[in-house]
C-alpha positions as CSV (number, residue, x, y, z in Angstrom):
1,X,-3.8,17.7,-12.5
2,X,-3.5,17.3,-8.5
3,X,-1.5,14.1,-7.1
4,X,-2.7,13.5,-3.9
5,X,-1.9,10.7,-1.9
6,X,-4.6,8.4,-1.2
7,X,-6.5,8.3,2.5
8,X,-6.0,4.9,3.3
9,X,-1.7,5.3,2.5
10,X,-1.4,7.8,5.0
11,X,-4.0,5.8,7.6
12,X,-2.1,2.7,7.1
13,X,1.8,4.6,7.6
14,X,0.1,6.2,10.5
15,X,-1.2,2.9,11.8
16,X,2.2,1.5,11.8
17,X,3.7,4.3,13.7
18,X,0.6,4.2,16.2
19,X,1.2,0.3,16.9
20,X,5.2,1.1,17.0
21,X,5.1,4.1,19.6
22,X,2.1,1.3,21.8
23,X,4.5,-1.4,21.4
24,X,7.6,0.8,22.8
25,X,5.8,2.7,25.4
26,X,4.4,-0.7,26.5
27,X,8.4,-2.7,26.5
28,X,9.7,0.5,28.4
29,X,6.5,0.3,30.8
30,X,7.0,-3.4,31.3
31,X,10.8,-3.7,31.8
32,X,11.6,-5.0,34.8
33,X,12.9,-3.1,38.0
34,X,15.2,-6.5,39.8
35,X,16.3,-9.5,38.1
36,X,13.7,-11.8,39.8
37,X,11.2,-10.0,37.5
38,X,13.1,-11.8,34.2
39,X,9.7,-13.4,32.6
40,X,8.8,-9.2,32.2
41,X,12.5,-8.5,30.8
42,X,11.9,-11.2,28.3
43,X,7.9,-10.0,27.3
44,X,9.7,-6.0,26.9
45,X,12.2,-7.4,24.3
46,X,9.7,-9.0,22.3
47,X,7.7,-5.8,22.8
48,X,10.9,-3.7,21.4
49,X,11.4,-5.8,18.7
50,X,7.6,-5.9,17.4
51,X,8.0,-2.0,17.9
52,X,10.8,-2.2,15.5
53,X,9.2,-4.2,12.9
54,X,6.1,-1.6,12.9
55,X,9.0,0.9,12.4
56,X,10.8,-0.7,9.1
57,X,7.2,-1.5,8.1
58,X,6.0,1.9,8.2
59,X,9.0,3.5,6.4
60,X,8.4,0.5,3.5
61,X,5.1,2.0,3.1
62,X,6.5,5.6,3.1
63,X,8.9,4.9,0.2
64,X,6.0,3.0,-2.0
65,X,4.0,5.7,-1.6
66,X,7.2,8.1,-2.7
67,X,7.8,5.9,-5.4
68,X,4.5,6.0,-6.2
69,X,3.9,9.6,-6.9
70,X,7.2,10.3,-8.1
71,X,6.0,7.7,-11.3
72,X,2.3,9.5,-11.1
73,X,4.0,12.6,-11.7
74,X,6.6,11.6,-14.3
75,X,3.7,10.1,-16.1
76,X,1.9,13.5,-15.6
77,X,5.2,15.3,-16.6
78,X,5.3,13.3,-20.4
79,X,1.3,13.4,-21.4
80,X,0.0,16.1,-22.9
81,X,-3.8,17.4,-23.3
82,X,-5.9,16.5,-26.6
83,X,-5.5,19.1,-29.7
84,X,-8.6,19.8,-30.8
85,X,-7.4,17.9,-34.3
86,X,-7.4,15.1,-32.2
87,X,-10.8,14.9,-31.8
88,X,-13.4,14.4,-34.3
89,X,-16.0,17.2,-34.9
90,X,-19.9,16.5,-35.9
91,X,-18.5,17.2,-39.8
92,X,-15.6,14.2,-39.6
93,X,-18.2,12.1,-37.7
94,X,-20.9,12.8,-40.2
95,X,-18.8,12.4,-43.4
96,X,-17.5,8.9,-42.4
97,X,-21.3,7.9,-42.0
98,X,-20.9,7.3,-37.8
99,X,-24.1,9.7,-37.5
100,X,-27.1,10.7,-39.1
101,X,-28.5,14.5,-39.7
């Protein structure tokens, strides 16, 4: 049995990282050049800091999606397939009366 991580977990981590690297390319772009540009100086810090949160908020995702498989494949690890005793053949299921021949 594969365990592969679902499309939309790795769209969504990659989103974040997306909207991070925007949000820091755009506070670095923006920062001012003199102090009589201080309104800019104050819209890059609150660019740096939404780039930040995008950053903790993609490596949150990253470690539920670690945690995630590593339980998937612990499960995995402790199941085992059916024997065939397990199952009932046409003789078991006609002798306790759950078919008709």
């Amino acid at each position: 049995m594969t365990l592969k991580t679902p499309i939309s977990s790795v769209l969504t981590v990659n989103g974040h990282f997306l909207q991070a690297f925007v949000l820091g390319a755009g506070a670095y772009w923006v920062w001012p050049s003199s102090p009589e540009w201080w309104g800019f100086g104050l819209l890059s810090i609150v660019l740096w800091f939404g780039a930040l949160s995008k950053t903790i908020e993609a490596l949150r995702a990253m470690v539920k999606i670690y945690g995630r498989e590593k339980e998937l494949a612990r499960l995995a690890a402790t199941s085992r397939a059916p024997d065939p005793s397990d199952l009932a053949d046409h003789n078991a299921l006609k002798n306790a009366g759950m078919i008709d021949d």
